[in-house]
N, C-alpha and C positions, 0 to 999 in steps of 0.2 A: 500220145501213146496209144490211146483207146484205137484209133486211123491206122495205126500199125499194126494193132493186132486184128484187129478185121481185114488189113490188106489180101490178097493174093499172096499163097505162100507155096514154096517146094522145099521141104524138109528132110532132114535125114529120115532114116527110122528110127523108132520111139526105143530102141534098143540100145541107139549111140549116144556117147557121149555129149559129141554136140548140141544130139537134142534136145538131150538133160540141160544143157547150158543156157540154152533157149528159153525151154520151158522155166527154169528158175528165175531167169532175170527177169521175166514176164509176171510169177506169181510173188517175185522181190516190192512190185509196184502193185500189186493186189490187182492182179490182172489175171486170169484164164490163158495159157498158152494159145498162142493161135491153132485153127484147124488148118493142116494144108490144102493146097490143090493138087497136090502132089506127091505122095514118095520117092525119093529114088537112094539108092545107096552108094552112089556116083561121086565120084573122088569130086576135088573143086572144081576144075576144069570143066565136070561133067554140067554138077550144079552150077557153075556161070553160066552153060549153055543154055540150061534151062530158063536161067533168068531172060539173059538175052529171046529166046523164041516165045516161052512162055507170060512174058514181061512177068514175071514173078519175084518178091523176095525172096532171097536166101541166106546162108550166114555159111560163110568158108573163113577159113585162114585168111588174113591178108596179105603174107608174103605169097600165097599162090595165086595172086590174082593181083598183085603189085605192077603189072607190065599192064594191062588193060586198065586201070584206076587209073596212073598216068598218062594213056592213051588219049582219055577220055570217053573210053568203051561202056566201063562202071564207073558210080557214084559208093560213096562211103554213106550210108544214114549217120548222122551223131543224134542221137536220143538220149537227151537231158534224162539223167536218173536210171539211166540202161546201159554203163557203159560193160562190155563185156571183160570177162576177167581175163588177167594176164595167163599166158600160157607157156610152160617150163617143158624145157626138154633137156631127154639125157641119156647121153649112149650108153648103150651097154655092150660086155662083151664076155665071153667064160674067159676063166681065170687062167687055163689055163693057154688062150692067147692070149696071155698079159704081153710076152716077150716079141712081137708080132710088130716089125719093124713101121707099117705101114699105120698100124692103130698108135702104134706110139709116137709118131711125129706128126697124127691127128691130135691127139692126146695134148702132146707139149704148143702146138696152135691155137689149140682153145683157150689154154694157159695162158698163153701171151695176150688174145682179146679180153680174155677176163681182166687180167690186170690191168688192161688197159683203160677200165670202166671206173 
C-alpha cells in the first residue's frame, strides 16, 4: 500500500468528492493521502487519458471506463484493505413533473430491475 501511495498520481481536486474518497481510504490504513503529479477536474474519460499519456494513477468510476478494462487498455488495482466504497445513485425530479410520461416509464424500469435483485 505504502508503493501506491508514493506512485505517480492525477487526482481530482481537493474540493471533490472523489478526492475525499481517496484521501480516506488512504488515512482508513494510517496512511498520508498521496501527493499528485497532477490536477485536473476532468470528467473519467479525461482522467483515463491522463493515465494513459501520463502513465499515472487515477481513480474514476468503473462503469466509465468499463469498455477499455475489457479492452485491455486499463488495469483494475485490487488493494488488499483499500477496497473503495459502493456508490448510490438516484434520480431526482420536481414534483411537479411527477405526471411526465417519459420519467414515469423510467421510473416503473428501474422498479422492475430492482425487484429483480
Amino acid at each position: 500500500v505504502t508503493d501506491l501511495r508514493d506512485a505517480r498520481w492525477a487526482l481530482q481536486p481537493e474540493t471533490s468528492s472523489l478526492r475525499h474518497t481517496i484521501e480516506t481510504m488512504f488515512r482508513n490504513v494510517g496512511l498520508p493521502p498521496p501527493i499528485p503529479l497532477c490536477e485536473s477536474a476532468g470528467g473519467p474519460h479525461e482522467m483515463m487519458r491522463l493515465a494513459q499519456w501520463l502513465e499515472v494513477l487515477v481513480c474514476v468510476p468503473r462503469i466509465a471506463v468499463a469498455k477499455e478494462i475489457a479492452q485491455g487498455e486499463l488495469c483494475v488495482l485490487q488493494v488488499p484493505g483499500m477496497a473503495p466504497p459502493a456508490f448510490s445513485l438516484c434520480f431526482v425530479n420536481l414534483q411537479e413533473n411527477d405526471d411526465f410520461e417519459p420519467l414515469r416509464r423510467l421510473r416503473n424500469a428501474a422498479r422492475v430491475v430492482m425487484q429483480g435483485d
